[in-house]
C-alpha positions as CSV (number, residue, x, y, z in Angstrom):
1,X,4.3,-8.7,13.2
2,X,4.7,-6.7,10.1
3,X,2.7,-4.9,8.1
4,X,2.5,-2.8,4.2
5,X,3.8,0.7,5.3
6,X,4.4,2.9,1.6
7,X,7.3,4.2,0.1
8,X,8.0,6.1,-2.3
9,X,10.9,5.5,-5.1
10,X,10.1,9.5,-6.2
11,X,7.4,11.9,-6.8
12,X,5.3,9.9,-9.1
13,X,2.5,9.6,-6.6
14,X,1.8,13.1,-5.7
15,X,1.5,13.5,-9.8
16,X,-0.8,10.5,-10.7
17,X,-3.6,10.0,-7.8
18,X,-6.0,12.4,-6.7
19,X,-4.4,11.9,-3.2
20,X,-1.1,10.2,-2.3
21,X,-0.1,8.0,0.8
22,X,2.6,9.7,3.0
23,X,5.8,8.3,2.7
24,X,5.7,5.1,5.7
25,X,1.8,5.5,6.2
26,X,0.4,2.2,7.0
27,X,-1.5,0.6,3.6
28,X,-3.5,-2.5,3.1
29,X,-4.7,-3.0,-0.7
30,X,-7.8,-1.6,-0.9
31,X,-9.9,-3.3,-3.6
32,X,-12.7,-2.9,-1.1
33,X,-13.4,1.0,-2.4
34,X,-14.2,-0.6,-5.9
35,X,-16.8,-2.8,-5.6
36,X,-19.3,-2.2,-8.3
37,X,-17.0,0.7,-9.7
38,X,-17.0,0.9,-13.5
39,X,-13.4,2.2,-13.8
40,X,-14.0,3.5,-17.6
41,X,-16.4,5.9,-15.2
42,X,-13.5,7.3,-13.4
43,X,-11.0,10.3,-14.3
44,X,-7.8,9.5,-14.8
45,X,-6.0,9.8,-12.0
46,X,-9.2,7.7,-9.7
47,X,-8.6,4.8,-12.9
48,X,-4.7,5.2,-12.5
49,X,-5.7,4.6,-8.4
50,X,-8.1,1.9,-9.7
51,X,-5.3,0.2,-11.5
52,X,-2.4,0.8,-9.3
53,X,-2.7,1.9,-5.9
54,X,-2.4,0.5,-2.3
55,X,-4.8,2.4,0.4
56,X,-3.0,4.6,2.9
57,X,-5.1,3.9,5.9
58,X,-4.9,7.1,7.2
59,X,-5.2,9.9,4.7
60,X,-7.3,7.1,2.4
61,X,-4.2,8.4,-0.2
62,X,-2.4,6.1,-3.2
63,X,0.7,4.3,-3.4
64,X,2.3,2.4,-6.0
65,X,4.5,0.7,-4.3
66,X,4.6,-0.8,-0.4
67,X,7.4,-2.5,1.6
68,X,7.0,-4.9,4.7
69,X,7.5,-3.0,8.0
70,X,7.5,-4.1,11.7
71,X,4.9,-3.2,13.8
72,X,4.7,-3.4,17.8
73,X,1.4,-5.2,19.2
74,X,-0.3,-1.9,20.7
75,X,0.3,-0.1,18.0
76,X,-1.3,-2.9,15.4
77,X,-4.0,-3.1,17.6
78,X,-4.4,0.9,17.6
79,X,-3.9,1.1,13.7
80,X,-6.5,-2.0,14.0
81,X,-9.2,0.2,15.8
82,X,-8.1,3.8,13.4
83,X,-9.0,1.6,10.5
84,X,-12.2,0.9,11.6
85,X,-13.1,4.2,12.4
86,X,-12.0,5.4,9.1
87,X,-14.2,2.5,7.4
88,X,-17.4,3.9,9.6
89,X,-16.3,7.7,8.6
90,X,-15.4,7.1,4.9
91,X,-17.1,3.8,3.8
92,X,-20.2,3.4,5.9
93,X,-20.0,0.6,7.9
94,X,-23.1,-0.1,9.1
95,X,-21.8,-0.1,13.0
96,X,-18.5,0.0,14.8
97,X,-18.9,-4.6,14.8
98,X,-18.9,-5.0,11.4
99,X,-16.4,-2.3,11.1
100,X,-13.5,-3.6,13.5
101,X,-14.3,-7.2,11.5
102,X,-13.7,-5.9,8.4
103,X,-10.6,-3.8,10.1
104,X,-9.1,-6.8,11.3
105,X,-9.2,-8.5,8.1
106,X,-7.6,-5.8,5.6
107,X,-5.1,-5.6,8.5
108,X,-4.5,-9.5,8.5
109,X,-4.0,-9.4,4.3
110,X,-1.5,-6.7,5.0
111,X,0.1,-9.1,7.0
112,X,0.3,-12.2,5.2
113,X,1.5,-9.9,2.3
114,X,4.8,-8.6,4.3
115,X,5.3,-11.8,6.0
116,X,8.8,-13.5,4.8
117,X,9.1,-10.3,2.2
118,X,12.7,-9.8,2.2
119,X,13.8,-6.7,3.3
120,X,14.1,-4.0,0.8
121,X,11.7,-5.8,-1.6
122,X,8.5,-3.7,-3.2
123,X,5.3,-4.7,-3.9
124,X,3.2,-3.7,-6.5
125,X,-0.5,-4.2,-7.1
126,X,-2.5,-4.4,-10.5
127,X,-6.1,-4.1,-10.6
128,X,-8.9,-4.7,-13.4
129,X,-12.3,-5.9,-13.7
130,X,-12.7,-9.7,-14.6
131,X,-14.5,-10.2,-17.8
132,X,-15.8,-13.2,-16.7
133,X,-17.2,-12.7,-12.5
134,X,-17.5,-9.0,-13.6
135,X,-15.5,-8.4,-10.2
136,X,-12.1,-6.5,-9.4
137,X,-9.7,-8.8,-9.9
138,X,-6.2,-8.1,-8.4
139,X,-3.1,-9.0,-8.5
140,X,0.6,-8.5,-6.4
141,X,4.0,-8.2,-7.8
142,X,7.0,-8.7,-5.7
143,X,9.9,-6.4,-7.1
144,X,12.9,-7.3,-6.4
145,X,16.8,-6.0,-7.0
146,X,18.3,-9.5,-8.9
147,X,21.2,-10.8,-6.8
148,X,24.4,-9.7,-6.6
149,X,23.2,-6.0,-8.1
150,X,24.3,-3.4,-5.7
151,X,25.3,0.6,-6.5
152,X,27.5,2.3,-4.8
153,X,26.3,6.1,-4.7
154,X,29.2,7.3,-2.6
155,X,33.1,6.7,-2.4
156,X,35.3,7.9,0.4
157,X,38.7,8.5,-1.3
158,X,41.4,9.9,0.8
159,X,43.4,12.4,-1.2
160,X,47.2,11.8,-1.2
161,X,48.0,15.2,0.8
162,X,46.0,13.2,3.5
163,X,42.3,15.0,2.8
């Protein structure tokens, strides 16, 4: 199984969200925190979290970019079981039930989002409000390097006096 884990591509995130995943936290998308959220409400960095930002499960932190990771059984289920304490703790789920449900389905999005993602691939997510349903609507890039583009940062190069 694999599952979102965040990475970062610089210090961006510290910069632009009130809090920022840790680099390899576990993340599922979040769109859950902004139900019924008017985003033109918000400060900057909560719109640029609105807009942009994966949830770190842990720290409840922002990433703008996540990356499929493998994950054993015991610990999925233990992530599975942290997530819905932290939905009790930080959202108010109405009791530990409803809590692990909703756990076990922001943990099963997070999986059919890395499942097949090839490896070193990004995804991205873009939120708004839908003029329309007046619901978040969201949407997930997949970023990837186009073929054949690879940079070499280092060169070995033996020096002729044998260095």
């Amino acid at each position: 199984m694999r599952l979102l884990r965040a990475i970062r591509v610089d210090a961006t995130d510290e910069r632009v969200f009130p809090i920022a995943a840790a680099e390899g936290e576990w993340l599922v998308t979040g769109s859950f925190l902004w139900a019924g959220v008017d985003p033109e409400r918000l400060d900057r960095k909560m719109r640029l979290a609105f807009a942009q930002g994966f949830l770190g499960i842990e720290s409840f932190g922002f990433a703008s970019f996540a990356t499929a990771a493998p994950i054993e059984p015991d610990a999925a289920r233990a992530l599975e079981d942290r997530l819905a304490h932290r939905l009790r703790e930080r959202m108010g789920a109405p009791d530990r039930a409803s809590a692990a449900r909703a756990a076990a389905e922001l943990l099963a999005d997070s999986a059919a989002l890395a499942h097949g993602l090839p490896e070193g691939s990004l995804l991205a997510i873009e939120r708004r409000i839908d003029p329309e349903t007046g619901g978040v609507a969201e949407r997930i890039r997949k970023l990837e390097a186009p073929p054949g583009l690879h940079a070499r940062v280092f060169e070995i190069a033996v020096e002729e006096d044998g260095t």
